[in-house]
N, C-alpha and C positions, 0 to 999 in steps of 0.2 A: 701302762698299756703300750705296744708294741705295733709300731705300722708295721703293715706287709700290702705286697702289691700283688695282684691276681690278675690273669687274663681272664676276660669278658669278653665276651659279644657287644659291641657297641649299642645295637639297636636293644638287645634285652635292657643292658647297663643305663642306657637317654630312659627308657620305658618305666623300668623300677626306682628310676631316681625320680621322676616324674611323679611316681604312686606317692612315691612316701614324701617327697612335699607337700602332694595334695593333701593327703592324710594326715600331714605333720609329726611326720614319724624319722627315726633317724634310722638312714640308711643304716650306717652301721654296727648300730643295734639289732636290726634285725638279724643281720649277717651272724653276727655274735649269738644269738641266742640259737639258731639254727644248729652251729656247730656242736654248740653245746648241747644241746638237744638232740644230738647227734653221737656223744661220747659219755655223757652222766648217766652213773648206775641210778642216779636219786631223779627221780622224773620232776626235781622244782623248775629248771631253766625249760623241763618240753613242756611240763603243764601252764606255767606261764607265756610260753610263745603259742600253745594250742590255743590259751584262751585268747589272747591277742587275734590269730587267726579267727577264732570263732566271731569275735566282734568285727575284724572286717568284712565278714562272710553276711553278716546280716546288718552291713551298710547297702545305700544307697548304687544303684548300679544302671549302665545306659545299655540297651541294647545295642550291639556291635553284632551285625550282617556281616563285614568281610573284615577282620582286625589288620590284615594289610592295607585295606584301602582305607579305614578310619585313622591309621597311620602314619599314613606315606610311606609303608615300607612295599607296596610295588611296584615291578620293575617293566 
């Protein structure tokens, strides 16, 4: 496996690192399967990341009114 380093948004990058602790999911796993889901003629890496998707879709979720201000990202 092969590091590589990407530019990110900080505040997306704290937010989705965030998720996937809570969830217990590893970051870059997810990132992984994306791409791949992204370039595979054979849909196993997107049917597996869809269904991953689908199961976080029908977790547990809080109402957010303003996600900057639930955040701190306003200024």
């Amino acid at each position: 496996m092969a590091l590589k380093t990407f530019n990110v948004n900080p505040e997306i990058y704290a937010l989705f690192s965030s998720f996937c602790r809570e969830n217990g999911i590893s970051m870059s796993r997810q990132v992984e399967m994306f791409m791949a889901s992204q370039v595979e003629e054979e849909p196993k890496a997107r049917a597996d990341y869809l269904k991953r998707l689908d199961r976080l879709r029908k977790g547990q979720f809080i109402r957010v009114n303003s996600f900057a201000e639930r955040y701190g990202l306003k200024k």
